[in-house]
N, C-alpha and C positions, 0 to 999 in steps of 0.2 A: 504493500500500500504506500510505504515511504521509502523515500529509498537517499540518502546523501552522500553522492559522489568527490571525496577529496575536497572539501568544503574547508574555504578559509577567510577568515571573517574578524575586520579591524574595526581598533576604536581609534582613530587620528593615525599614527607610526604606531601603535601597539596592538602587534598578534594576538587576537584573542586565541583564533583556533587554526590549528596547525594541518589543515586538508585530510580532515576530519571523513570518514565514511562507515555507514549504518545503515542498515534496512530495519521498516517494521513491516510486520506480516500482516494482513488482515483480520484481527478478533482478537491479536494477542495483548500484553500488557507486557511491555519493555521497560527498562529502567534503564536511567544513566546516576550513576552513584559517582561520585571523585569530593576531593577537598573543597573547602570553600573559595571561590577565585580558579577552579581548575575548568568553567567554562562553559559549565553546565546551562547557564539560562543566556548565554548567549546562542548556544545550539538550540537555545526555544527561541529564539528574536530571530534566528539566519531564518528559522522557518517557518517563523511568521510573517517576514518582511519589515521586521519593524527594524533590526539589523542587518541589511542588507550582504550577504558576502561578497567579499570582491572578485573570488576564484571558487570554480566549482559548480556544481549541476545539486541541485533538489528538484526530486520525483515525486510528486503526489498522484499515485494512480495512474503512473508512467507518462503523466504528461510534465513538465518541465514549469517550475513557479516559481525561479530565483526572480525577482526585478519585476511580479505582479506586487498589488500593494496591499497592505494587511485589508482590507474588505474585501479587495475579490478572492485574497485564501480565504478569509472567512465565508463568504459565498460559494467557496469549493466544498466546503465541508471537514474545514478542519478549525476548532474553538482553543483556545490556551486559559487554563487558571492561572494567573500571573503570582509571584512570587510575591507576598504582604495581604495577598488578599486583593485591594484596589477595587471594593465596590463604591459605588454614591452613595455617599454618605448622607449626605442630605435628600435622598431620594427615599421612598418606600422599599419596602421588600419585595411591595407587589410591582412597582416602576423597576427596580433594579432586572425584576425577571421580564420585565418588559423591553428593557434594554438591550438585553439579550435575545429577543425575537426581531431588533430592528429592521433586519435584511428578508423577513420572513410576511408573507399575505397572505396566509391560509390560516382564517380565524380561527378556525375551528379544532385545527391542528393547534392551534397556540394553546387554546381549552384544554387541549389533551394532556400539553405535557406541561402546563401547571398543576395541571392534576398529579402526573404523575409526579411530580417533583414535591406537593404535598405531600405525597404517598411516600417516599424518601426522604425527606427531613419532616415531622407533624410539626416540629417547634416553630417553622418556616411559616407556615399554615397559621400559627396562631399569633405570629408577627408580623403577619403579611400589611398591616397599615401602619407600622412604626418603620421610624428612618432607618438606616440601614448602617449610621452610624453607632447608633444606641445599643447595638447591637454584641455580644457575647464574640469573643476570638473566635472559638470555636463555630458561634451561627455565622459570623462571616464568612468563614472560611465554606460555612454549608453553603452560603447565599452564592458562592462565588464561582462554586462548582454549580450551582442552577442555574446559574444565569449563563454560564457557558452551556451546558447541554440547550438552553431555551435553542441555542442555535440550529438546535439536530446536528449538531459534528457525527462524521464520519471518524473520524480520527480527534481523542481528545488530550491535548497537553494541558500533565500537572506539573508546575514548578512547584516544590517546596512546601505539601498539602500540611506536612507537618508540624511546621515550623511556630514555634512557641505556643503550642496547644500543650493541655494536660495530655498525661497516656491516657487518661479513659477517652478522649474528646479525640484524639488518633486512633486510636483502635477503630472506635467507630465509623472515622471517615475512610479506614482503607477497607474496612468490610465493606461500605458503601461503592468503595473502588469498585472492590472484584463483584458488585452488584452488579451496576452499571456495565462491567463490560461479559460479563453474564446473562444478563435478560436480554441486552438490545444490543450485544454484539459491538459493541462501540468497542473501537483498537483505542489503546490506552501508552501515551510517551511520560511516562511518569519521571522526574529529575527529584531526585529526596538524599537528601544528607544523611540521613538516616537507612544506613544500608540494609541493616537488620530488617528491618519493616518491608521496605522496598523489595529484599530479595526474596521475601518468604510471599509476596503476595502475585509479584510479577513470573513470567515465563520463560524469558529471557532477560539478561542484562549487559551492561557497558561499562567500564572501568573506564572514567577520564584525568590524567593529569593531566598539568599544566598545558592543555588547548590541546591535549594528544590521545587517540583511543591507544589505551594500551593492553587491555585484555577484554574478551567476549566471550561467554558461555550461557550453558544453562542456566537458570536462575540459581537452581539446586548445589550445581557444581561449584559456582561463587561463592555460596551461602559455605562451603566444605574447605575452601580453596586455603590454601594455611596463611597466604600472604594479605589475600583479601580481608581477612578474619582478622589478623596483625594489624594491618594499616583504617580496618571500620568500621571492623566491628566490636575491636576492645578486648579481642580474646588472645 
């Protein structure tokens, strides 16, 4: 479904990512795990468009999307949960998931999957008219992940789902993960510091330092691997 061919991608003279290549399969859930600075949500910005690469080919369903601009990949069917969260804050719950249908005309279809995204967060449902800054770490982080599916993405990037939530408020949302790519088949580019989590929920994974893939396996094998366990997992 994704495919990034030698992918390399600057901020002014500094390499982020050093011609970089990965494929994701269609249905599965891939992880990219490395240090912090090692270039992980830039590999979300090369493919979203929001950080353009200067070298390098990305495949979204074999058609070619480096240099379209982040609305028409969004209109390809592919949505990013950004890294902090970064809903409106001063919007509703129910505006924010509105947000997220912006590129979409089928009312009815929108009915649908507020519903269903009721049906996956209920706390969502019961905040649905308060602002969206008032809001709980944790309900953001749910708010953030809805309003990206509002998109219908074919393919759904998480940067950082975990990032300063309690463990009960993580557990939750990577059970929600492997929901989501579960029921409606949605392929999942998950980026989490948190390798442990990441490698036990995803199907494959990605070792990145410093802007370089330097190891790929099963998720399982990772999860065993003595170096990877050394360097992420604290063992």
């Amino acid at each position: 479904m994704l495919e990034l061919r030698k992918i390399s991608t600057y901020y002014g003279n500094i390499q982020a990512l050093k011609g970089i290549s990965m494929e994701v399969a269609q249905g599965e859930i891939v992880t990219l795990i490395g240090a912090n600075g090692a270039g992980k949500t830039t590999t979300l910005m090369s493919i979203c468009g929001v950080v353009p690469p200067r070298s390098g080919e990305i495949l979204f369903e074999g058609r070619p999307i480096q240099g379209l601009s982040p609305n028409e990949i969004v209109a390809l069917g592919i949505s990013q949960v950004p890294e902090g969260r970064r809903i409106f804050p001063y919007l509703t719950v129910a505006e924010n998931l509105d947000m997220g249908a912006f590129l979409r005309g089928d009312k009815d279809g929108i009915r649908q999957d507020i519903d269903y995204i009721f049906e996956l967060f209920p706390i969502l449902a019961d905040r649905r008219h308060q602002a969206g800054g008032t809001l709980s770490g944790g309900e953001q982080q749910m708010l953030a992940i809805s309003r990206a599916l509002m998109a219908r993405p074919r393919l759904l990037l998480l940067d950082e789902p975990s990032l300063g939530l309690a463990p009960l408020v993580v557990k939750r949302i990577f059970e929600i993960v492997r929901k989501i790519n579960a029921e409606s088949n949605t392929t999942i580019f998950l980026v989490e510091q948190n390798a442990n989590l990441a490698l036990k929920v995803a199907h494959r994974g990605y070792v990145m330092e410093t802007g370089q893939i330097t190891l790929t396996d099963a998720a399982g094998n990772l999860l065993a691997n003595e170096a990877v366990r050394k360097a992420y997992l604290g063992i």
